[in-house]
C-alpha positions in Angstrom: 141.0 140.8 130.0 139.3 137.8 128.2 135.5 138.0 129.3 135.3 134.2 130.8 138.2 135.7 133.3 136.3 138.8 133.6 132.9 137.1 134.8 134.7 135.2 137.3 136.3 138.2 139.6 133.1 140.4 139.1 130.9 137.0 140.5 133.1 137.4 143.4 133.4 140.7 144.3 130.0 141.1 144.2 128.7 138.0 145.8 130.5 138.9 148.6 130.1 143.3 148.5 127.0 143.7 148.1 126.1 141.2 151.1 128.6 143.3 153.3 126.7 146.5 152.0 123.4 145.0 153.1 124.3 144.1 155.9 126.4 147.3 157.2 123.5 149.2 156.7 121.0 146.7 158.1 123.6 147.0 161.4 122.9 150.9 161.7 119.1 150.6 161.8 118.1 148.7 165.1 120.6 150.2 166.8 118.7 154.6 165.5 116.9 156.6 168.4 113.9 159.0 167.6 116.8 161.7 167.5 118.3 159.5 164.5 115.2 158.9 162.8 116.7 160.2 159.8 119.2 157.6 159.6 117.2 155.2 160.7 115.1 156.3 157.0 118.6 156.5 155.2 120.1 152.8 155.9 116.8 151.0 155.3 117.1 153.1 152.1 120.1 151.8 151.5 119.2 147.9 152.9 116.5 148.0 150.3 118.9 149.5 147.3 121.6 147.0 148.2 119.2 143.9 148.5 118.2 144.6 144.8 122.0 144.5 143.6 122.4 141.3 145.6 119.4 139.7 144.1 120.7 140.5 140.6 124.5 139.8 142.0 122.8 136.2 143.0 121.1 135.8 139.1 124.4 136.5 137.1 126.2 134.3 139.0 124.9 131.1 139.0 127.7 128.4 137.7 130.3 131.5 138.4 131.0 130.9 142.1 133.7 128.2 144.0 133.1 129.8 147.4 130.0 130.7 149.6 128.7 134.2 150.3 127.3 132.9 153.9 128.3 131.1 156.9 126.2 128.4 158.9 125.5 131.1 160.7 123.7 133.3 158.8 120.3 132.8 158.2 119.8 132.2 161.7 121.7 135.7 162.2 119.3 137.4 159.6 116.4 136.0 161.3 117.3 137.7 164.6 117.6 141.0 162.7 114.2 141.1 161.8 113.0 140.6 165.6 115.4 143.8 165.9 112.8 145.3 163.0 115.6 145.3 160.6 113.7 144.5 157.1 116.2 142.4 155.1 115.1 139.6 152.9 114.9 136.3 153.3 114.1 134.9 149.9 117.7 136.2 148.6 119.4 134.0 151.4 117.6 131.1 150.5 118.2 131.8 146.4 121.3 132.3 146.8 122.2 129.1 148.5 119.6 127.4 145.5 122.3 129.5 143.1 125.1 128.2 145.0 124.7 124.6 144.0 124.9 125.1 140.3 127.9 124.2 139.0 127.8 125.2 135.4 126.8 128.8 133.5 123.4 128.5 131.3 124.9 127.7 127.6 124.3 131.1 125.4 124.2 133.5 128.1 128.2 134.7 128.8 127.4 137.7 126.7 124.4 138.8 128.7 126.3 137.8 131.7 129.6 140.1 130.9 126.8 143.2 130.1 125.5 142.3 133.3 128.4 142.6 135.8 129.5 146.3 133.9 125.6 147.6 134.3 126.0 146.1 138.3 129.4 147.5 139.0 128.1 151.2 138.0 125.2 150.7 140.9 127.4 148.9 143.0 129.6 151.4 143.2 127.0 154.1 143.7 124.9 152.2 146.6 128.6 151.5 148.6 129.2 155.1 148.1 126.0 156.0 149.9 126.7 153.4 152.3 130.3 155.1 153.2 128.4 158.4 153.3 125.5 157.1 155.5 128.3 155.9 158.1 130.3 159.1 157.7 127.3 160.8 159.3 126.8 158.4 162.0 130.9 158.6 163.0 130.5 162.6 163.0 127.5 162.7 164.9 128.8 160.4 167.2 132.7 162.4 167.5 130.3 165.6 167.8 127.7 163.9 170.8 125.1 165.0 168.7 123.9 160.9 168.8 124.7 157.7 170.5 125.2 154.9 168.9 125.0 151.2 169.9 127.3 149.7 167.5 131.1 150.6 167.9 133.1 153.1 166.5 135.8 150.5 165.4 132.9 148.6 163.7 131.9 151.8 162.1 135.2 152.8 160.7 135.7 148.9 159.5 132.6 149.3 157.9 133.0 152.4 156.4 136.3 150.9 154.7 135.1 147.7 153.8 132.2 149.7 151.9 134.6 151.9 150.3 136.9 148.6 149.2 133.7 147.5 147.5 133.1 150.4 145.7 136.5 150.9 144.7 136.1 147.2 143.5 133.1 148.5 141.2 134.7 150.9 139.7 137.7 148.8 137.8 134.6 145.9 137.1 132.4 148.8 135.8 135.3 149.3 132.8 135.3 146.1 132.0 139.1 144.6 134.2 139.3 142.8 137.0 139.7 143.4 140.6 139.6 141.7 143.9 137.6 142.1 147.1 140.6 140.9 149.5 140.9 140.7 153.1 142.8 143.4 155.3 144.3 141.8 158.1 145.2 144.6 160.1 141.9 145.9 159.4 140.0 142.1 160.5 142.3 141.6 163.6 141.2 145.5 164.9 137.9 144.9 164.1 138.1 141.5 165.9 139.2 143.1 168.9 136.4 146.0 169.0 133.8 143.3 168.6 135.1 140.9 171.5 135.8 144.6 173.7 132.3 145.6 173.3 131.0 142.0 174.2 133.1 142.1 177.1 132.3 145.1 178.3 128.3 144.1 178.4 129.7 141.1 180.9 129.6 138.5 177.8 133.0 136.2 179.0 135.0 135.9 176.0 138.7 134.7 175.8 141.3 136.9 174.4 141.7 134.6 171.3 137.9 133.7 170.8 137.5 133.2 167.4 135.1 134.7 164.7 133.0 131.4 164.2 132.3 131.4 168.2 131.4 134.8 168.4 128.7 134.5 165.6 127.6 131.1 167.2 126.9 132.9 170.7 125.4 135.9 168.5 123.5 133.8 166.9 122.1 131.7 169.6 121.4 135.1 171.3 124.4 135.4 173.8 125.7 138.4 173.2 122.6 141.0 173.4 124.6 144.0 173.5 125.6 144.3 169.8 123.5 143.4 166.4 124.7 139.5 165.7 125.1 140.7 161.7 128.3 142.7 162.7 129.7 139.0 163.7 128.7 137.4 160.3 130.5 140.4 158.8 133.9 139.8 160.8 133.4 135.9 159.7 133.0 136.2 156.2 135.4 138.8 155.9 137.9 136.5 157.5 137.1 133.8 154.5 138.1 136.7 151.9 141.7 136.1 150.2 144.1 137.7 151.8 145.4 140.9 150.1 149.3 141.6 149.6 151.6 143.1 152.1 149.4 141.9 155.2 146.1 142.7 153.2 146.7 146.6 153.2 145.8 146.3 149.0 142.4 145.6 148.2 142.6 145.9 144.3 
């Protein structure tokens, strides 16, 4: 694969994984009892990890990218994580839509770029590994009542795939081909429902066809209280992924 074609698929897989990474484990950790505590010290492990691959996801890619890694929603939605004591940064949202605006790559610095995307997709695949194993725990302990757990177990097992299709997504960049983080759609429309079930169920009135930009609007303003408003900023920027083959059930 020619390295200019190369630069291109790795800018987007990883402008848009290691966000969902972030943001998966940044989910789990408002939502951790004193009987979770260890968890709790796992995903902000794993927030802080996957922050420092998005901040050098966000410096290799400026000139690289035709398509956001955020919604108008998302800032606001970060900002209501940290009132839930989630510690995410904002300095990376606010680089990465200064990064975001440049349109061309710094002359001189493709070759530094390419090294850069191989040394990112061997961490990137590591941190979305611990990320899958993180929520692995969580699901078991839940399945076992060992815990209870405020976010969903639909949400959890889309997580827990859309942090393996990351990973997976590492691991052909990391050898220097190309691959795709694509959209699922069984996988969006089921975790579309489990979202709008669970916002139901806490009396939030939501029309069976409600779509993801509402839900992260009413999130965002603070409407739905019941769930952590990143898991809708998730569902909406996974909805702006292509679409994968044969109804999105390929990722690579």
């Amino acid at each position: 694969m020619l390295r200019e074609d190369y630069v291109k698929y790795a800018a987007s897989v990883h402008n848009d994984g290691a966000r969902f990474v972030r943001d998966c484990a940044a989910a789990v950790v408002p939502c951790c009892t004193l009987n979770s505590f260890r968890i709790a010290l796992n995903a902000q492990s794993v927030v802080t990890e996957s922050e420092n691959l998005m901040g050098r996801a966000i410096a290799l890619s400026e000139g690289l990218t035709d398509r956001s890694g955020m919604t108008k929603h998302t800032a606001v939605i970060e900002a209501r994580m940290r009132m839930m004591d989630a510690e995410i940064s904002a300095e990376l949202t606010q680089l990465q839509t200064e990064t975001e605006r440049k349109h061309s790559v710094r002359p001189g610095t493709r070759g530094d770029i390419y090294n850069g995307y191989v040394e990112l997709s061997q961490c990137g695949e590591t941190t979305a590994e611990k990320c899958v194993l993180l929520i692995d725990e969580i699901i078991s302990g839940v399945r076992d009542g060992n815990i209870a757990f405020a976010v969903p177990m639909g949400a959890l097992t889309f997580m827990r795939r859309l942090c393996a299709d990351y990973g997976a997504a590492c691991a052909i960049l990391k050898n220097g081909e190309g691959a795709e983080l694509l959209c699922r759609a069984e996988s969006r429309e089921k975790y579309r429902g489990c979202l709008r079930a669970a916002a139901s169920s806490q009396g939030v009135e939501l029309n069976s066809d409600v779509s993801a930009d509402s839900m992260a609007a009413m999130s965002s303003s603070g409407l739905i209280p019941s769930l952590p408003p990143v898991l809708f900023d998730i569902l909406l920027r996974y909805e702006r992924l292509p679409l994968g083959a044969n109804q999105a059930e390929s990722v690579l």
